[in-house]
C-alpha positions as CSV (number, residue, x, y, z in Angstrom):
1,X,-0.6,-23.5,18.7
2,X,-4.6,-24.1,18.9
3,X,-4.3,-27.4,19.6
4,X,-1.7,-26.9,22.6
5,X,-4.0,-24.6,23.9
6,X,-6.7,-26.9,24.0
7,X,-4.0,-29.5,25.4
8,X,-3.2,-27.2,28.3
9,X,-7.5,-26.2,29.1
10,X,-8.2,-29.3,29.2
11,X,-5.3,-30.8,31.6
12,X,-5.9,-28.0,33.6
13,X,-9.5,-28.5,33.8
14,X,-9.7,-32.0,34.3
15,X,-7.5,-32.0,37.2
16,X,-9.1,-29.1,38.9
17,X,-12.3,-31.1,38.2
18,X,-10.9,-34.1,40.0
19,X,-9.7,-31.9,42.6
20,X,-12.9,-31.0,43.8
21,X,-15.2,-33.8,42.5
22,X,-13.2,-37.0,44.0
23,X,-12.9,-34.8,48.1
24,X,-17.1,-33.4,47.5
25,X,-17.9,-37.3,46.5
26,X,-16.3,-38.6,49.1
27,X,-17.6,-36.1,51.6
28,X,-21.6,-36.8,50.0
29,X,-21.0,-40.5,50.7
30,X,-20.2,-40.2,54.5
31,X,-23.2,-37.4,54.5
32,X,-25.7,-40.5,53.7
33,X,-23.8,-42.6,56.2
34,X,-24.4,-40.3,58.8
35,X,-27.9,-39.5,58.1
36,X,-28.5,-43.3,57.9
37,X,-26.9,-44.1,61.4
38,X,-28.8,-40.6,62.9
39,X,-32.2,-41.9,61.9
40,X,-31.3,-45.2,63.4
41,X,-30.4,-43.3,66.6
42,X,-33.4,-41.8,66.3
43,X,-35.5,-44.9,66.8
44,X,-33.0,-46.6,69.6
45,X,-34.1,-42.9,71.9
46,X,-38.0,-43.6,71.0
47,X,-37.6,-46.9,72.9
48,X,-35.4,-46.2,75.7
49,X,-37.7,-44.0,78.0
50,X,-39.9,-47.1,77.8
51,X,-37.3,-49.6,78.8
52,X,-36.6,-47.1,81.9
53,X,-40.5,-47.4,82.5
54,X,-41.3,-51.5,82.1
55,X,-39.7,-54.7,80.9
56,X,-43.2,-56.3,80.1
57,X,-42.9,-58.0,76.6
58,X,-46.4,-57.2,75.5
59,X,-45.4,-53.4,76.1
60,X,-42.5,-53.2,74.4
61,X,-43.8,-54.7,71.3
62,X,-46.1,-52.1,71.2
63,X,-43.0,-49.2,71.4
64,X,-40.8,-51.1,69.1
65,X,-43.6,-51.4,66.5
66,X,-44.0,-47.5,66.9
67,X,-40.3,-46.7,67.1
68,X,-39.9,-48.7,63.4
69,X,-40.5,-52.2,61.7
70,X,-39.7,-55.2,63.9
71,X,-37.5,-56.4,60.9
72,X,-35.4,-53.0,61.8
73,X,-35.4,-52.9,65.6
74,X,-34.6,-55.5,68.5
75,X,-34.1,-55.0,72.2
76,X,-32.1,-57.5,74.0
77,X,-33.0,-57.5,78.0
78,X,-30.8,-59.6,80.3
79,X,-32.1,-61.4,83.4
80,X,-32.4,-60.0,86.3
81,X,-34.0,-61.0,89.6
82,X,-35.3,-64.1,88.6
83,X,-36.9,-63.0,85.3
84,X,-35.5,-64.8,82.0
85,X,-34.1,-62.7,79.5
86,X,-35.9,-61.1,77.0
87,X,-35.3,-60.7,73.1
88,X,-37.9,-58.8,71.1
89,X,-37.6,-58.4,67.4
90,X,-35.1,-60.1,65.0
91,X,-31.4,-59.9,66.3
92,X,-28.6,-59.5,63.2
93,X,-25.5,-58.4,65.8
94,X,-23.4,-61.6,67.3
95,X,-24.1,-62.1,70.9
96,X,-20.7,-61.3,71.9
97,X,-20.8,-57.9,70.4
98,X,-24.1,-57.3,72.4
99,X,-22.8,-58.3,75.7
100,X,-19.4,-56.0,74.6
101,X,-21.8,-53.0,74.6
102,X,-23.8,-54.2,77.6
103,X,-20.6,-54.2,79.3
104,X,-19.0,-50.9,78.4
105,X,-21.6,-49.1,78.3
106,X,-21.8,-46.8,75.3
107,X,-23.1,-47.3,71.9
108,X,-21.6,-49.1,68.9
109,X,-22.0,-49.9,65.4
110,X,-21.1,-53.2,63.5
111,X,-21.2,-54.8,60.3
112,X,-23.7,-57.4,59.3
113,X,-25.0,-59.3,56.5
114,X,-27.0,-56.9,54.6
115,X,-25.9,-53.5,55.6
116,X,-24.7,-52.4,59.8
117,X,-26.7,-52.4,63.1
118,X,-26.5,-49.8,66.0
119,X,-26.2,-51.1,69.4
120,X,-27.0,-48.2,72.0
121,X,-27.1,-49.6,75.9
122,X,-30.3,-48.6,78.1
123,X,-30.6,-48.8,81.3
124,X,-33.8,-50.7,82.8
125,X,-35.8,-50.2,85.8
126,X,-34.3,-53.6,87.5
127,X,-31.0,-52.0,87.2
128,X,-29.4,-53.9,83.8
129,X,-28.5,-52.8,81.3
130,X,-30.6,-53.5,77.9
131,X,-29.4,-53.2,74.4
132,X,-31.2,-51.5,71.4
133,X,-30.3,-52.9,68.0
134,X,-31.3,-51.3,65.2
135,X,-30.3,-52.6,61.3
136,X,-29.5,-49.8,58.9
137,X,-29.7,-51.6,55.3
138,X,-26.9,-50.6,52.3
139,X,-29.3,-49.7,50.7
140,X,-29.7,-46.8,53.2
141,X,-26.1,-46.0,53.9
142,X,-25.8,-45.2,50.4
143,X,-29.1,-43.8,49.8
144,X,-28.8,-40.9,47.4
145,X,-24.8,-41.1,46.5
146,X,-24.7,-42.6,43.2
147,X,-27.3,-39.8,42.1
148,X,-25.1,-37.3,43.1
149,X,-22.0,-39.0,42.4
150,X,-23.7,-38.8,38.6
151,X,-24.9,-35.4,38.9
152,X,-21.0,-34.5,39.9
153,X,-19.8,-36.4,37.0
154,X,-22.0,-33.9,34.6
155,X,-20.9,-31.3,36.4
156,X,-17.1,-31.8,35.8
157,X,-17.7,-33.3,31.8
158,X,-19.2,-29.9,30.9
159,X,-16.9,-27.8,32.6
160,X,-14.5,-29.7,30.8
161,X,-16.4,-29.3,27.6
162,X,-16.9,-26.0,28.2
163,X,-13.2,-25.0,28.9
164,X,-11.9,-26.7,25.4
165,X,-14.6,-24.8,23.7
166,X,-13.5,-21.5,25.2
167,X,-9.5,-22.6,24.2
168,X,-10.7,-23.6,20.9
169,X,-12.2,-20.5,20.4
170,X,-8.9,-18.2,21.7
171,X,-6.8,-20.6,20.2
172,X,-8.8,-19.6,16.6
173,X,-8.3,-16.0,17.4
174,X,-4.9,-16.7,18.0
175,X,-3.9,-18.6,15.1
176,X,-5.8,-16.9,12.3
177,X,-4.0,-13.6,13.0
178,X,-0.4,-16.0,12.8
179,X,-1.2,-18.0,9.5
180,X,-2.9,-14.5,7.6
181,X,1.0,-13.6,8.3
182,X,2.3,-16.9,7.0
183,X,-0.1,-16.4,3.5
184,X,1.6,-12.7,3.0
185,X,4.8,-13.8,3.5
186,X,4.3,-16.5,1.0
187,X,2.6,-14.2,-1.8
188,X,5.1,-11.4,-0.9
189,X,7.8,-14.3,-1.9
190,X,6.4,-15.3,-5.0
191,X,6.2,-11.8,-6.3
192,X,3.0,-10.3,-5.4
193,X,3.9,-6.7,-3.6
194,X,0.8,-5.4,-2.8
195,X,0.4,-8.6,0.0
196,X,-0.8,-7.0,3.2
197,X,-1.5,-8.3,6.8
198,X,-4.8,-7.1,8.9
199,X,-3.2,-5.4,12.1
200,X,-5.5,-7.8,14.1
201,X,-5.5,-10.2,16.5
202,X,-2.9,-10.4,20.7
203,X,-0.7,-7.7,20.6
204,X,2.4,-9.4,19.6
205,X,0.9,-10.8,16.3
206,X,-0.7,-7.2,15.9
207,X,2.8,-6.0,15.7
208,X,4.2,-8.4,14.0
209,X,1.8,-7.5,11.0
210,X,2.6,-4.0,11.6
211,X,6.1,-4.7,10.7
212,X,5.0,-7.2,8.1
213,X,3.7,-4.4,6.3
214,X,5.9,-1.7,7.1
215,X,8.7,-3.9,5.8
216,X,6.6,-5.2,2.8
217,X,6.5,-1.3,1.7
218,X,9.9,-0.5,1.7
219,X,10.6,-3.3,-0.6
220,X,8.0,-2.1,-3.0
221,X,9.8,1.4,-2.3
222,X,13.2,-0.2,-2.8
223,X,12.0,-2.4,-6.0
224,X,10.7,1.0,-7.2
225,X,13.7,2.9,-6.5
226,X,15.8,0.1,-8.1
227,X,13.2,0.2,-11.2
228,X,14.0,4.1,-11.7
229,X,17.7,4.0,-10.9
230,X,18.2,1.0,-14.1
231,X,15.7,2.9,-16.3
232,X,17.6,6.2,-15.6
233,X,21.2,4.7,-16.3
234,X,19.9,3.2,-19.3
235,X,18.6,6.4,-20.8
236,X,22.1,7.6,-19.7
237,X,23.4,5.8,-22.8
238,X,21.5,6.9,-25.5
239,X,23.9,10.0,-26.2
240,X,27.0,7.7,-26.6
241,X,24.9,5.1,-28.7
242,X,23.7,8.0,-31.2
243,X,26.9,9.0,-31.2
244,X,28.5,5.9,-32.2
245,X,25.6,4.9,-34.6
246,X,25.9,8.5,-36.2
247,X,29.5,6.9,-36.4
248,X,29.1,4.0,-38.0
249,X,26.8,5.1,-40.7
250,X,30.2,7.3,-41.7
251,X,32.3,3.6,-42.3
252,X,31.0,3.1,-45.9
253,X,30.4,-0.1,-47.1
254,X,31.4,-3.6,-46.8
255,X,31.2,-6.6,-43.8
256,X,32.9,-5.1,-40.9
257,X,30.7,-1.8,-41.6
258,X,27.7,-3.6,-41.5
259,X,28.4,-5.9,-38.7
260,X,29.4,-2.5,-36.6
261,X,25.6,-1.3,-37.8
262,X,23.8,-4.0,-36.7
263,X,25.6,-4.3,-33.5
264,X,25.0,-0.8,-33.0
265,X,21.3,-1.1,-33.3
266,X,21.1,-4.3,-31.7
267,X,22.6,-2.5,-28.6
268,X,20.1,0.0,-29.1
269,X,16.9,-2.2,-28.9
270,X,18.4,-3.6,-25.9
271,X,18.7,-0.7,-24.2
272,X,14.8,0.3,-25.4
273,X,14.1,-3.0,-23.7
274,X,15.9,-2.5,-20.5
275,X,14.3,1.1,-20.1
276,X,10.5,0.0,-20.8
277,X,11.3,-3.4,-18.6
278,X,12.3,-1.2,-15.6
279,X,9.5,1.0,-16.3
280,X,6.7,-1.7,-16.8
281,X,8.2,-3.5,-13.4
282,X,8.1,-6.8,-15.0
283,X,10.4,-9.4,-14.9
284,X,12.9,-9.7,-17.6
285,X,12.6,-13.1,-17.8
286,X,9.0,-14.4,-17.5
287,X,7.7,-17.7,-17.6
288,X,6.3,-18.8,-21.5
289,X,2.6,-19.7,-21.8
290,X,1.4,-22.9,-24.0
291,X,2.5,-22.1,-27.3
292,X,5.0,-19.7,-26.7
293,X,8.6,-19.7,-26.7
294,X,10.9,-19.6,-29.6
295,X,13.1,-22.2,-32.2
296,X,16.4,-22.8,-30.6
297,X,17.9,-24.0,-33.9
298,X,16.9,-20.7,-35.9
299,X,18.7,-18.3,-33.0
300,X,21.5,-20.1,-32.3
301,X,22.0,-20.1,-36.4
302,X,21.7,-16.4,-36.6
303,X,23.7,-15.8,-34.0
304,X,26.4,-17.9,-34.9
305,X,26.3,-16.0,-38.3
306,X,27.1,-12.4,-36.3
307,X,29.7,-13.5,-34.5
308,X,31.5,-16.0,-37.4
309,X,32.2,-12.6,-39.3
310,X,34.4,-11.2,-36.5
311,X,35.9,-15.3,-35.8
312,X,36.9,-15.3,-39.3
313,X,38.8,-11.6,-38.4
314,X,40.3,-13.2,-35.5
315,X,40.9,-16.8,-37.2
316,X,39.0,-18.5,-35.0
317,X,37.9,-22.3,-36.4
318,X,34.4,-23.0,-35.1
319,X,31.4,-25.4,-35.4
320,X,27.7,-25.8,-34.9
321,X,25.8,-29.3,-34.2
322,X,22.4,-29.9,-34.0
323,X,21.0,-26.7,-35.3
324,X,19.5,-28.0,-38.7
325,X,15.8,-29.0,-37.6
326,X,13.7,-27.2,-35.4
327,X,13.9,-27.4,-31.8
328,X,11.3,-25.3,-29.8
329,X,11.9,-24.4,-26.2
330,X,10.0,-22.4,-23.8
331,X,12.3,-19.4,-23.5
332,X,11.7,-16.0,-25.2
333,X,14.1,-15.3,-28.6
334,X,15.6,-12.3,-27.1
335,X,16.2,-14.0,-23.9
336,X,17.9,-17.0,-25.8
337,X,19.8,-14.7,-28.0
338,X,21.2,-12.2,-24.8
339,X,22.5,-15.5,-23.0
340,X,24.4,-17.0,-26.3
341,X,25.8,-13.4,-27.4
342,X,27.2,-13.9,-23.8
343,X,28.7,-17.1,-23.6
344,X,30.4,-16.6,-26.7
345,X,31.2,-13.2,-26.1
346,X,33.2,-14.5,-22.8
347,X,34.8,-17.1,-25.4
348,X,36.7,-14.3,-27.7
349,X,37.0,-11.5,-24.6
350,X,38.6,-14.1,-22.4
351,X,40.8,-16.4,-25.0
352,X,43.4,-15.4,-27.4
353,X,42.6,-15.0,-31.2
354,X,42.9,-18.3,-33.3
355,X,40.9,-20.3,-30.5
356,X,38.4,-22.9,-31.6
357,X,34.5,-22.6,-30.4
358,X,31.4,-24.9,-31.0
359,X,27.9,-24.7,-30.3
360,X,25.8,-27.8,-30.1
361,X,22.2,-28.1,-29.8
362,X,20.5,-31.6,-28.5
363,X,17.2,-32.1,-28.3
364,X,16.0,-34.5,-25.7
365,X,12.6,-36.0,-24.8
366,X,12.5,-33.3,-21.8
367,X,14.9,-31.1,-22.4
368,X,16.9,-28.9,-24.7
369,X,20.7,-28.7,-23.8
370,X,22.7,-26.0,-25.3
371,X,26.9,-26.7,-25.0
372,X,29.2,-23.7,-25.5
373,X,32.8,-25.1,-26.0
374,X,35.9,-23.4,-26.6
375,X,39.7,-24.6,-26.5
376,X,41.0,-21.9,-24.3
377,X,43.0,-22.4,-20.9
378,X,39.5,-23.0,-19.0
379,X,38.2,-21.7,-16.0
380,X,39.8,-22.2,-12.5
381,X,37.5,-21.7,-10.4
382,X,34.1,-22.4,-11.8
383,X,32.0,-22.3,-8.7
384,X,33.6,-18.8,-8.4
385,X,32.7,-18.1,-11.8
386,X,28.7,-19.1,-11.5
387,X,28.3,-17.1,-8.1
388,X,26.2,-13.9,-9.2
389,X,27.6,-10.6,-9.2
390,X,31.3,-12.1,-9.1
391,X,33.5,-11.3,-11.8
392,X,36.7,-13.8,-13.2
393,X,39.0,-10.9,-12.5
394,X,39.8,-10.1,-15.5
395,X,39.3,-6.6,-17.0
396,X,36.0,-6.1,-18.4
397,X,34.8,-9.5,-16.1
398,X,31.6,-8.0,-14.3
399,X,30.4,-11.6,-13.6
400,X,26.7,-10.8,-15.0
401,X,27.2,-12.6,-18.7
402,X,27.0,-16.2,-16.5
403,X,24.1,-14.9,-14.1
404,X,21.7,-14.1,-17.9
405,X,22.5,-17.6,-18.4
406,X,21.7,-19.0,-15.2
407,X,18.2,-16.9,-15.0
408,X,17.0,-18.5,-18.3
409,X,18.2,-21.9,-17.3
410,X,16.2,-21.7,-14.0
411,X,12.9,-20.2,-15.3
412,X,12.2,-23.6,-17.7
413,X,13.2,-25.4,-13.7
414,X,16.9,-26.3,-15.7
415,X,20.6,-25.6,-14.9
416,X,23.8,-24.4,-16.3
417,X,27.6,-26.5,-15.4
418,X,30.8,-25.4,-16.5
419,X,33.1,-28.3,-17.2
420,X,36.0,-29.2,-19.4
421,X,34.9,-29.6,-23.2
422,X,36.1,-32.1,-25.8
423,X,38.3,-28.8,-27.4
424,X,40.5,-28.7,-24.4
425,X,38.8,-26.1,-22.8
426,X,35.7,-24.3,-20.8
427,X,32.5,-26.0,-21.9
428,X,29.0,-24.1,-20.7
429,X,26.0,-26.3,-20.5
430,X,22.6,-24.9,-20.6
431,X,19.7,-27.5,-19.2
432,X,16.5,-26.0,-20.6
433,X,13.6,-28.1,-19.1
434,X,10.4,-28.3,-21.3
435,X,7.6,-30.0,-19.0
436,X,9.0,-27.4,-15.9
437,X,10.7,-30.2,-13.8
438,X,14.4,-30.2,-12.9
439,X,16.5,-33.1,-14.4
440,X,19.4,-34.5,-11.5
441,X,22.8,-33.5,-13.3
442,X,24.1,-36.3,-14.5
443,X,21.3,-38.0,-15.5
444,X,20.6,-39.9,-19.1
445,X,19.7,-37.0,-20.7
446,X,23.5,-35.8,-19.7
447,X,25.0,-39.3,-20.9
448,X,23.4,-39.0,-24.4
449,X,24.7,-35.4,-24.5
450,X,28.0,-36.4,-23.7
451,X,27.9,-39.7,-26.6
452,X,26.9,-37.1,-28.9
453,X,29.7,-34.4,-28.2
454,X,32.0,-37.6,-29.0
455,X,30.9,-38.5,-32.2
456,X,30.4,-34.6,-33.4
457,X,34.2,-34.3,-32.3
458,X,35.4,-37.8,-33.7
C-alpha cells in the first residue's frame, strides 16, 4: 500500500510537472525571440529618420555606428537619379530577399548563417525605398532560455521530490496502523489473548482495530466461559466417583477388585487434572522442553499390564513389540498414557470378546511410532472416524478417544493413520516426531515400520 501510494504521487506529479514546464518553456523561448527581434527593431527606427533626411554615405556611417556595431547593421540604398547605389555595413541577407522587401514594402525576417536578420524598408528623400538590415546572432535569440529552462527543471524535480516524500510519509501512517493489525492477529493465533490493536491511524483501520479488539475480548470471554463450564462439569462428577470408590473398597480382595480400585482412582486424578487444567487456562497438551518428556517403553508396559487383566477376562490373545529398552519421546506420561488407554479402550468397546490386539513400539532415528492393532471387522470409514467431534455411531462412540490421539501426535509436528493391520483388522499409527518436523506419510521411516510389523507377525 505505501509503495502504490508513492506510485500514484509521483505519476501524478510528474505529469502535472510536464504539463506546465514543457507549455512555460516553450513560451520563455519565444519571450527571448521576441526580445531579440524588438531590440533589433529598435536600432532599424534609430536610422530611418536619417535616411528620410540624407543619403550621404559619410553621414550615415555616423548613424549606423550610433544605432549599433557595423558588424550588426547595414543599409542597402538603391539608385536613384543618377546616383550609384549605396551599401553601408556588412550585408548577411541574399539580395533577392532584399529587393522582395524593397518591393513589398513591409518588414521581414530571414534566416542566415549565424543566427536571423531583420529587413525593415525606409523610404528615402529621392523617393526609393532603402532597406535596413539588422543581424540578430543565436546567441541572442536564445539568450537566457537554457538558464531558465534549468531553473524549470529544479522547479519540477523538487516538486516531485517533495510529493513522494509527502506519500511516503501518509503511506507510513497508513500502513503502520494495517500491519500493528496483521502482528495481533498473528499473536492472537498463536495463543497470546491479551494481543491488542492501538485505535489509531484513517478511519477505516481505526475501526477495524476497534473490532479487532472487541472481537479479541469475547474470545477471551468465551475461552473463559468454556474454562468454567469444563471445570464445573468436572466437579459435577466427584459425587458419583466417591460413590463408586466408596463402592469398590466394599469388593474384598483379589484381581478384578483391585483392578476396579485403581481404575477408580485413576479416573479420579484425571478428573483433578481436568478441573485444575481448566482452572489454570493452560493447554492440556503443552509442548516438552529439552529434557522433558517421558519413556515410551515403560508406559506402554504398564499400561498393557492394566488392561491384560480384563483381556485375559474376555480371552483376548495380545502382544507387545518393542517395549523392552527405553525409548524417550517428547510427550508428557499422562498424555501418552490417556491416548493408549484410548486406542485400546476403542479395541475391547468396539470388538467382540476373544479379539486379538498388539501394541508395537519402533524407534526410529526421528521418530517414535506407536501401532495399535486389533483383528476386529475394521473401520469403514476412517476419514469419518479421525474428523474431531464425530463419533463411529455406535453407542458410547463420542468421537473424542481419536481426537486425544491426534492432539499428542501433532504437538511433536507428527500424525496419526488408520489402516488395515497385519491381524485382519483396524491398525492406529501414532507418528511422534522428536526434532519437531513432520515426516511425509509414507516415508522410510513408515517402510521400516511396516518390515518390522512383518517379521513381529511371521
Amino acid at each position: 500500500m505505501r509503495w502504490a501510494l508513492v506510485k500514484v504521487c509521483l505519476a501524478v506529479t510528474a505529469m502535472v510537472v510536464v504539463a506546465f514546464a514543457v507549455p512555460l518553456g516553450l513560451v520563455i523561448k519565444e519571450m527571448a525571440r521576441d526580445r531579440a527581434f524588438s531590440n533589433a527593431e529598435r536600432q532599424a527606427a534609430a536610422v530611418a529618420p536619417a535616411l528620410s533626411i540624407t543619403t550621404e554615405r559619410d553621414q550615415l556611417e555616423k548613424v549606423v555606428a550610433s544605432a549599433g556595431s557595423d558588424a550588426d547593421v547595414a543599409v542597402h540604398i538603391p539608385s536613384a537619379d543618377g546616383r550609384a547605389a549605396v551599401d553601408i555595413g556588412r550585408s548577411r541577407a541574399a539580395g533577392k530577399d532584399i529587393a522582395t522587401v524593397r518591393k513589398l514594402g513591409r518588414a521581414s525576417t530571414t534566416e542566415v548563417p549565424g543566427g536571423f536578420t531583420l529587413l525593415s524598408p525606409v523610404a528615402v528623400s529621392s523617393g526609393a525605398i532603402a532597406v535596413v538590415e539588422v543581424f540578430v546572432p543565436e546567441s541572442e535569440v536564445s539568450n537566457g532560455v537554457g538558464t531558465a529552462w534549468a531553473v524549470l527543471a529544479g522547479v519540477g524535480v523538487a516538486l516531485i521530490v517533495g510529493s513522494v516524500a509527502v506519500a511516503d510519509r501518509l503511506g507510513v501512517r497508513m500502513v503502520q496502523p494495517a500491519q500493528r493489525l496483521v502482528e495481533g492477529a498473528h499473536e492472537l493465533g498463536e495463543g497470546k489473548l491479551g494481543a491488542r490493536v492501538p485505535e489509531e491511524g484513517p478511519t477505516e483501520l481505526r475501526l477495524a482495530a476497534v473490532a479487532f479488539n472487541s472481537m479479541a475480548d469475547q474470545v477471551v470471554q468465551l475461552l473463559a466461559n468454556e474454562r468454567e463450564l469444563a471445570a464445573d462439569l468436572s466437579h459435577r462428577l466427584r459425587t458419583p466417583l466417591t460413590v463408586l470408590r466408596l463402592n469398590a473398597a466394599s469388593l474384598g480382595e483379589g484381581p478384578a477388585a483391585d483392578q476396579t480400585r485403581a481404575a477408580v482412582a485413576q479416573l479420579e486424578r484425571e478428573v483433578d487434572t481436568i478441573i485444575r487444567t481448566a482452572r489454570e487456562a493452560k493447554p492440556q497438551t503443552a509442548a516438552a522442553g529439552p529434557g522433558a518428556g517421558c519413556d515410551a517403553a515403560e508406559v506402554v508396559r504398564e499400561r498393557m499390564a492394566f488392561w491384560s487383566a480384563l483381556a485375559e477376562d474376555e480371552g483376548r490373545k495380545w502382544r507387545v513389540a518393542g517395549a523392552d529398552r527405553p525409548v524417550r519421546i517428547p510427550v508428557a506420561r499422562a498424555d501418552l498414557a490417556a491416548a493408549l488407554d484410548a486406542l485400546l479402550g476403542n479395541v475391547f468397546r468396539h470388538t467382540a470378546e476373544g479379539t486379538a490386539f498388539a501394541v508395537d513400539l519402533h524407534n526410529g532415528e526421528d521418530a517414535v511410532i506407536v501401532l495399535v492393532s486389533d483383528a476386529g471387522p475394521g473401520i469403514l470409514d476412517p476419514e469419518a472416524a479421525m474428523a474431531r467431534g464425530r463419533g463411529s455411531g455406535s453407542d458410547g462412540s463420542t468421537g473424542l478417544g481419536l481426537d486425544i490421539v491426534r492432539r499428542l501426535a501433532e504437538s511433536t509436528g507428527g500424525d496419526v493413520r488408520i489402516g488395515s493391520s497385519v491381524l485382519g483388522g483396524t491398525e492406529v499409527r501414532i507418528w511422534i516426531q522428536l526434532d519437531g518436523r513432520a515426516r511425509t506419510p509414507g516415508g522410510r521411516g513408515h517402510r521400516s515400520v511396516r518390515r518390522r510389523r512383518r517379521a513381529v507377525a511371521r
